[in-house]
N, C-alpha and C positions, 0 to 999 in steps of 0.2 A: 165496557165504556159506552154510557150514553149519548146518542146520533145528537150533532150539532140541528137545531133547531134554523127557517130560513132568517130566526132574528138574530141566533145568535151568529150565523155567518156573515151576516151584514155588520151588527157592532164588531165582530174578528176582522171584517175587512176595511171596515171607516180605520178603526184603532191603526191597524198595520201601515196604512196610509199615511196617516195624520203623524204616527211616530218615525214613519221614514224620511218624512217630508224636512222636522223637525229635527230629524240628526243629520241628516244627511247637506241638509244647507245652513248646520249651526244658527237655527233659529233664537235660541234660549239659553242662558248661561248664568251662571251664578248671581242673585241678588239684582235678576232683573224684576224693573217694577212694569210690567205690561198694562196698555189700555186699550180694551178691545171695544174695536166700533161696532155698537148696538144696536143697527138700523132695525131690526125687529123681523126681517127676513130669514128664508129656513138656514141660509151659510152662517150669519151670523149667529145666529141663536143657539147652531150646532157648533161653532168655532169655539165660542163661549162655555158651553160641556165640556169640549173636550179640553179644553185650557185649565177650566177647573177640576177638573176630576185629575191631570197631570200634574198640576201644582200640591194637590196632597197624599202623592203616593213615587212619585219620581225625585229623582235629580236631576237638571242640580233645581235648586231653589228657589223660586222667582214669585210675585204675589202680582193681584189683579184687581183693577177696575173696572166698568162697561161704563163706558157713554152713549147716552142717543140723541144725536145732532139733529133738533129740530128745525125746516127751513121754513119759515114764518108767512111769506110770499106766494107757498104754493099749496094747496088743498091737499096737502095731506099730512094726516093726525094718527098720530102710531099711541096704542093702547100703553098707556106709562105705568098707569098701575100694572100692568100685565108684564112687561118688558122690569119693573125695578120688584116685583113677588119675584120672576124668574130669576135674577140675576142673585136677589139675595136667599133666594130658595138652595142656589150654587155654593151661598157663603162670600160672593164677590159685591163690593160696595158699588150703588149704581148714580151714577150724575145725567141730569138735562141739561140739554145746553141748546140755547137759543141761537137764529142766527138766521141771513137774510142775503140775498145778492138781484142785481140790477140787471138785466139780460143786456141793458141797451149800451153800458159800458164799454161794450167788446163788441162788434159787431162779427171780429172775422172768426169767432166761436163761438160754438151751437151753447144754446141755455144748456143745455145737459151738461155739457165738460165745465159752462161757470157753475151751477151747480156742486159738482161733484169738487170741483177746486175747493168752491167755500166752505166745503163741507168738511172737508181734507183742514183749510186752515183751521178750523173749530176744534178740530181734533189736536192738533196741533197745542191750541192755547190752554185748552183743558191740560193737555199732557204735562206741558210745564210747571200749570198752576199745583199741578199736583206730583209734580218730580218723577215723572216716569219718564224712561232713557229709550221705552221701545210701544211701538203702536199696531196692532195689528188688527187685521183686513179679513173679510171674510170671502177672499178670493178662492175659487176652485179651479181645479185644474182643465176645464171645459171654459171657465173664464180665459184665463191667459193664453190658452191659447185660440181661442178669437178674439184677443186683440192681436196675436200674431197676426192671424189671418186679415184682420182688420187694417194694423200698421203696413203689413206688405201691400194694400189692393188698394188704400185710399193717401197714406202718408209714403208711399215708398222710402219707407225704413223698414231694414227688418229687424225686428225687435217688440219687447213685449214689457210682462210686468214680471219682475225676479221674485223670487219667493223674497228675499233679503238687498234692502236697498237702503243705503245707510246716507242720509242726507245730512252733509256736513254742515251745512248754510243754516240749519233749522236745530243741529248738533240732537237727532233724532235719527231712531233707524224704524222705517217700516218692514212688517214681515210680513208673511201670507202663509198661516202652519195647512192651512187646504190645498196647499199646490199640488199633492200629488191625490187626492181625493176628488171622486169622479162625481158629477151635479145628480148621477142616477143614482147616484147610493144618500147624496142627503135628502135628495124629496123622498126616500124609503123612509128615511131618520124622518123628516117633518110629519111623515101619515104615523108610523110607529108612535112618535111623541106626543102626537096632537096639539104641532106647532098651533098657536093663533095667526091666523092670515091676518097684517094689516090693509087696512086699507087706503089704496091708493089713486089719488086723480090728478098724477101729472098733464099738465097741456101740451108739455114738451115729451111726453112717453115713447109718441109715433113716431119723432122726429131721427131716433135712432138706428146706428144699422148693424146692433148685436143681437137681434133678433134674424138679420137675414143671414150672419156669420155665424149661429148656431145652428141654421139650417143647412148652412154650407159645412159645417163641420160634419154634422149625420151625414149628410152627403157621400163626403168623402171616408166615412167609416164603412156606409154601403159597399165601397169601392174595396175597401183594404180594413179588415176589422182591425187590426193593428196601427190603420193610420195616426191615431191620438199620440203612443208611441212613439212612431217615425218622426212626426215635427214635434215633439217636447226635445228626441234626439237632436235634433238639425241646431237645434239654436246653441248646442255646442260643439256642434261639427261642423262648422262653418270654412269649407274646401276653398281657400282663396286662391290658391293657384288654377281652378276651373272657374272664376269670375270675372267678369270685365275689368281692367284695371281702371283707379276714378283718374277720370279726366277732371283737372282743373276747368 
């Protein structure tokens, strides 16, 4: 029996990931039309593989889009020929979609979350235009759980982004098939593939603090190599008889 190669441990290990993630939180079901958002990033780009390479060899049977949500406003220009050869290189149809927001509308939210809102709505309008029931996010599992870390240290909520979040009001469900997929196994996928880096010049880039919550996350891996584990556990073993009761 010929020795796994360190590439093919990595594609056996994204794979296992991505398929656990995906049955295990009912991501995908019969005769869903998926649109997966094409920011042009390594998650994205890796989402979009593994979606399509699923969609023609599994069940059940679902078919695919990519959009990549251009924000008009801000200096940065994602490679389209590059992103829509890839997407149809996969075999999946690819859409542009334009779009724009006002920082000064909102004062008591950071440009980044209007951003990423309007970006979200575009996604949105695309999906209807084109009859899809489910949307999905190039979120990893190193994501979600700093925004735990994030929502407990700055919003005190605990709480995060769910693999599967079914918005009635929009009669859309977002998913996230990366949630249990680690960010050091796709930057291996991105050198392996020889993702194309876009290029980026947000103003608002520095203004964020998931950069200091991904240092706090190695942090505390330093501490407890199991700790990624322990808090993906926690957010469903939440002990309420050992918590403060809410005071009104």
């Amino acid at each position: 029996m010929a020795l796994l190669t360190t590439e093919d441990k990595l594609l056996r290990r994204i794979n296992q990931r991505f398929a656990k993630g995906v049955v295990k939180y009912g991501l995908i079901e019969d005769d869903d039309k998926i649109l997966v958002g094409l920011s042009g990033g390594k998650d994205s780009m890796a989402l979009l593989e593994l979606l399509a390479l699923r969609s023609r060899i599994h069940k059940p049977r679902f078919s695919l889009m990519a959009v990549h949500v251009g924000m008009t406003n801000i200096a940065y220009r994602a490679d389209l020929d590059y992103l829509k050869a890839y997407s149809e290189g996969l075999g999946v149809p690819f859409v542009h979609y334009e779009t724009s927001f006002d920082p000064s509308t909102d004062t008591r939210k950071s440009p980044c979350f209007l951003c990423s809102w309007n970006r979200r709505k575009a996604l949105f309008t695309v999906a209807k235009e084109h009859g899809c029931n489910k949307i999905a996010l190039g979120h990893h599992m190193d994501d979600i759980l700093q925004t735990l870390l994030m929502n407990i240290t700055f919003q005190g909520a605990f709480s995060s982004m769910p693999p599967k979040l079914v918005m009635h009001k929009f009669d859309m469900t977002l998913i996230r098939p990366l949630c249990l997929v680690h960010e050091a196994d796709l930057e291996e996928l991105a050198a392996l593939r020889g993702y194309r880096k876009q290029v980026k010049n947000c103003p608002y880039e520095t203004a964020s603090n998931r950069a200091q919550m991904k240092d706090v996350l190695r942090r505390l891996e330093e501490l407890n190599p199991e700790a990624r584990y322990s808090l993906w556990g926690s957010m469903t073993n939440v002990q309420e008889e050992l918590l403060p009761s809410k005071i009104d």
